[in-house]
C-alpha positions in Angstrom: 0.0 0.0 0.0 2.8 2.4 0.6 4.5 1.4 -2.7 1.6 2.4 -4.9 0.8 5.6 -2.6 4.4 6.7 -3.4 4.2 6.1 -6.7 1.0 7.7 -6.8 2.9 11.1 -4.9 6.1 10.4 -7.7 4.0 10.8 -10.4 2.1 13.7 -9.2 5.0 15.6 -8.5 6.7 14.6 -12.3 3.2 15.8 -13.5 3.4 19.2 -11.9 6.5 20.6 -13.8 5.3 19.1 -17.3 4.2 21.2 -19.9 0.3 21.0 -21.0 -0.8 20.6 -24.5 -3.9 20.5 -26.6 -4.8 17.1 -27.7 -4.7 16.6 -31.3 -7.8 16.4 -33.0 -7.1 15.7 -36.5 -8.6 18.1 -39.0 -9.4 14.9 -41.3 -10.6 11.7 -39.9 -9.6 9.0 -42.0 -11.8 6.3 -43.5 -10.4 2.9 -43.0 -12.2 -0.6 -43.8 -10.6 -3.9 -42.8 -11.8 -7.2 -44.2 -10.3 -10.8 -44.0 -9.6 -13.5 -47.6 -8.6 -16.8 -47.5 -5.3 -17.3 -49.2 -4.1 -19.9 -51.4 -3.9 -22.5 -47.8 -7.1 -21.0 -46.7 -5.8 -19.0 -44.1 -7.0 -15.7 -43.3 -5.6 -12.8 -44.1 -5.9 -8.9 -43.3 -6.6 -6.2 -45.9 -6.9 -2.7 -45.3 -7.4 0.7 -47.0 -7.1 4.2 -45.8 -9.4 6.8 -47.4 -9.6 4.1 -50.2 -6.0 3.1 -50.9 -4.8 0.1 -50.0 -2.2 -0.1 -47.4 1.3 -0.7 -48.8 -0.1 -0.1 -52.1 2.4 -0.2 -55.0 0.6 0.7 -58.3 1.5 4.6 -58.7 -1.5 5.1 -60.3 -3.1 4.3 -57.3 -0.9 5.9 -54.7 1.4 8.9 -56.3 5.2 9.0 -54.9 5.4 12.1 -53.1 6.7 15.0 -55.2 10.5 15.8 -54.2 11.6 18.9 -52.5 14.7 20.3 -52.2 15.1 21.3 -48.5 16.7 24.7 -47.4 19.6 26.2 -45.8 19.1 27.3 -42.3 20.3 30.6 -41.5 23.7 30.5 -40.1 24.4 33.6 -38.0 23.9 37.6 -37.5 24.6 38.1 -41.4 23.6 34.8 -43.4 19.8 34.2 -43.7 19.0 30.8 -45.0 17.1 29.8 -48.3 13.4 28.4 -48.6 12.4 25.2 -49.4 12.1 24.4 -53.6 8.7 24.4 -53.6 8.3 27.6 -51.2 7.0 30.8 -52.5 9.6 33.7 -51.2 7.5 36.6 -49.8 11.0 38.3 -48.9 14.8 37.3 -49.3 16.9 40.6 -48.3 16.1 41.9 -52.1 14.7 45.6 -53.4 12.3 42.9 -55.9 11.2 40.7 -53.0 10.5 44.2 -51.3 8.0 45.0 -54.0 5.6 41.5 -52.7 4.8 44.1 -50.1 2.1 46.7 -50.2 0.8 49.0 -47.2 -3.0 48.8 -46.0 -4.1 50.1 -49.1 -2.1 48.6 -51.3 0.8 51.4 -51.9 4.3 50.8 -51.6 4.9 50.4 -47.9 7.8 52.8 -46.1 8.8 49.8 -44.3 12.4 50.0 -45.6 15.6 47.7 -46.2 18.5 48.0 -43.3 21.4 45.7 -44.4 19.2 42.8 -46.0 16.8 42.9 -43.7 12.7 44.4 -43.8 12.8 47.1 -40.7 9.1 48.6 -39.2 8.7 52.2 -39.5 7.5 54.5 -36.8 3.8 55.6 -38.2 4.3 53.6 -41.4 1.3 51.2 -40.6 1.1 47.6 -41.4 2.9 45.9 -44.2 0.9 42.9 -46.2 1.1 40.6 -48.9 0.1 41.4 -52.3 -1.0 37.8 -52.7 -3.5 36.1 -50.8 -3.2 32.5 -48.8 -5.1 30.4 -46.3 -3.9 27.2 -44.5 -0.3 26.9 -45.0 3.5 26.6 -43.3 5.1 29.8 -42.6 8.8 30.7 -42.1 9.3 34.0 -40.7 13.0 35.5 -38.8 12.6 38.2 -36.7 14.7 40.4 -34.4 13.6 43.0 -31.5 15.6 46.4 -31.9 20.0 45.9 -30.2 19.0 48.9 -28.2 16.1 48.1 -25.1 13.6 50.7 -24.8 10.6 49.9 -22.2 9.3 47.4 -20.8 6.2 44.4 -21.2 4.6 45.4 -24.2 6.5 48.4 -24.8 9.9 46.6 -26.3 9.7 45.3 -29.3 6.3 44.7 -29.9 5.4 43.7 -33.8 3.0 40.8 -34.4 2.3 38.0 -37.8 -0.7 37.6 -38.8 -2.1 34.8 -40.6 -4.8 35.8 -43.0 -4.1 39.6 -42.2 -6.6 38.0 -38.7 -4.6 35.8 -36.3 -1.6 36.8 -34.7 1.1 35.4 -33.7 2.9 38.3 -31.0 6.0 39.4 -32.1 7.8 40.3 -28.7 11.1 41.0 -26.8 10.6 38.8 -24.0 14.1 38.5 -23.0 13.8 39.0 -18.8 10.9 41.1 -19.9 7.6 40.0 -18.4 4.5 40.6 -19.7 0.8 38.8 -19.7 1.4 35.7 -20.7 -1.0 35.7 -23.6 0.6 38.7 -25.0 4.4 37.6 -25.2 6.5 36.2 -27.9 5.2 33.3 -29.3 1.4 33.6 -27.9 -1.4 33.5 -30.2 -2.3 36.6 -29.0 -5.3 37.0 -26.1 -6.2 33.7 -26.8 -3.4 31.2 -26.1 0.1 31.5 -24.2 3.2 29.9 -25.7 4.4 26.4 -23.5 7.4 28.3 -22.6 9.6 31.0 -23.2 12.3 30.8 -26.0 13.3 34.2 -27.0 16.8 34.9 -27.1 18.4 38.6 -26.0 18.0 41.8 -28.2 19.3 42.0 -31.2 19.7 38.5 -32.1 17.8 36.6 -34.7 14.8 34.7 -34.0 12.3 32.0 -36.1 9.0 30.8 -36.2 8.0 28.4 -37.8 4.2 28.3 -38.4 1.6 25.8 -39.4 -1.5 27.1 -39.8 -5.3 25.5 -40.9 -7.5 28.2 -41.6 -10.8 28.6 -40.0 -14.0 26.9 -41.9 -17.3 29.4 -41.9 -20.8 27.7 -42.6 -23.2 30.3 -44.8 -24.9 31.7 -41.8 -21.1 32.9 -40.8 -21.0 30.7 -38.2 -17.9 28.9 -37.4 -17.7 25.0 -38.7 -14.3 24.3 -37.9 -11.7 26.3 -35.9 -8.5 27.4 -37.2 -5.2 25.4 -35.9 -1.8 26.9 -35.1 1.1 24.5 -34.6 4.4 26.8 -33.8 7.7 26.3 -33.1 10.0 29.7 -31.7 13.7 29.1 -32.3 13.1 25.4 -32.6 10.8 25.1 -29.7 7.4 23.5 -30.0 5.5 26.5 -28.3 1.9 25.6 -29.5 1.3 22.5 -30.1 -1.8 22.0 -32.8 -4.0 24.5 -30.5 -7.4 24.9 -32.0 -7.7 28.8 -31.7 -11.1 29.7 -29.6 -11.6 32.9 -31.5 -10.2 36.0 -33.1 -7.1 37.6 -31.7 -8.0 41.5 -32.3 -7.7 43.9 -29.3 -10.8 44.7 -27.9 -9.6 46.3 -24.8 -7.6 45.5 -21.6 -9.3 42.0 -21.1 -10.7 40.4 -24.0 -10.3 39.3 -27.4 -12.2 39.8 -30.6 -14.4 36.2 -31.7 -14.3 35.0 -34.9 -15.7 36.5 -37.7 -16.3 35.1 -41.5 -14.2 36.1 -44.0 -12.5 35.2 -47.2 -11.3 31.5 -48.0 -7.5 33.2 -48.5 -6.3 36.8 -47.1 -2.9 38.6 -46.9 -0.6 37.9 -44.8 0.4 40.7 -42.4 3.2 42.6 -40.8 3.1 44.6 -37.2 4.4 48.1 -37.3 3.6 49.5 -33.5 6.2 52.1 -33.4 9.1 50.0 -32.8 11.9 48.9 -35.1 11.9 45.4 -35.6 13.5 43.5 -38.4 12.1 40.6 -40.5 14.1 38.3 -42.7 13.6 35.0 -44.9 10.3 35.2 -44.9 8.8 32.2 -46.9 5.5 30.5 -47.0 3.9 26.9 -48.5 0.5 27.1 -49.2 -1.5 23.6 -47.9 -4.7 21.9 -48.5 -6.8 22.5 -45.7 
């Protein structure tokens, strides 16, 4: 009896200091069948199919090799930023002519401008956005807070990316900076905070790495599927296939904006809040879904 009540108190305490995360609901639930033929000895044997495709299926007609990609180059220090995957589409790569995939709010030229390769925020200069639209899809986006700290919580180096111009992933200096949890680096902002902190000091460049299912809206505008954010800050898994409860707008001190129905695919957006941060290799896959 004292065994299992230890062992009992042993796991409670390894259960207090892990880190929580959604379950994962899949977006698609599979069809499978399973059926039994005799073979040539008349012995039973399995068959199965998945969404129709037998498993271990062979015939390429049937069940398509995946297409090859040709991965990237990770970004190797302060003044090398890595390369997108072969089948990526570059939103920006350090480059006046990837500059130009940009537009402000109303689709002008933005007055973001380029600091030694890199897209910098402009004080006043509003948001920056896409040119093309997306929905569900994996995201790549480098980021640095400003070398020089100014403020504190939400006050130093506060930008945000937002998926479908909507949803937004804060954009933070939380380096010994505190803030409210939902609104640091890495939180899908109001809504959900990050599993843990991963930001790295001033200065220094950061990744996310983003994927993303876009919300589903019935005709009535009410929400049929929730959108999923699976993130990962400087290699961290920081939200782990979260279903989003609603919209992330400000809409004051304590509460969130809900979701609202909107177009299948939107821009995708850039932060400018009056502080100087820097974006680079910025790339995106667009996904079924």
């Amino acid at each position: 009896m004292m065994k299992t009540i230890l062992m009992i108190l042993w796991v409670s305490a390894a259960s207090a200091v892990m880190v929580p995360a959604e379950p994962a609901v899949p977006l698609h639930e599979p069809e499978i069948k399973i059926w039994t033929e005799k073979n040539e000895k008349g012995k039973d044997v399995y068959f199965m199919t998945v969404d129709g495709v037998m498993v271990h299926e062979t015939d390429e007609r049937i069940q398509p090799q995946p297409p090859v990609v040709t991965p990237g180059t990770p970004s190797c220090d302060d003044r090398v930023a890595g390369t997108a995957p072969s089948d990526a589409l570059v939103l920006f790569d350090g480059t006046e002519a990837s500059l130009k995939n940009w537009t402000d709010g109303k689709g002008n030229p933005t007055r973001w401008k380029l600091v030694d390769g890199a897209l910098e925020s402009v004080k006043k200069a509003g948001y920056i956005q896409t040119r093309e639209h997306f929905g569900s899809c994996q995201l790549h986006v480098e980021w640095a807070a400003p070398v020089s700290v100014k403020g504190d919580g939400q006050k130093r180096g506060n930008s945000g990316v937002f998926l479908m111009g909507t949803y937004e992933v804060q954009v933070l200096d939380c380096y010994n900076n505190k803030t409210y949890p939902d609104g640091q680096a890495a939180a899908l902002y109001g809504r959900k905070k990050p599993l843990v902190n991963a930001c790295l000091p001033p200065g220094e460049w950061q990744t996310y790495d983003i994927i993303f299912h876009r919300p589903l809206f019935n005709k009535d505008g009410s929400v049929k599927r929730k959108a999923t954010f699976t993130v990962l800050h400087n290699g961290v898994l920081v939200q782990d296939h979260v279903f989003l409860s609603g919209g992330t707008g400000w809409r004051g001190p304590h509460a969130a904006w809900p979701y609202g129905a909107h177009a299948d695919a939107l821009p995708l957006k850039l932060q400018d809040l009056g502080n100087p941060v820097r974006f680079r290799n910025i790339w995106i896959r667009p996904i079924e879904g």
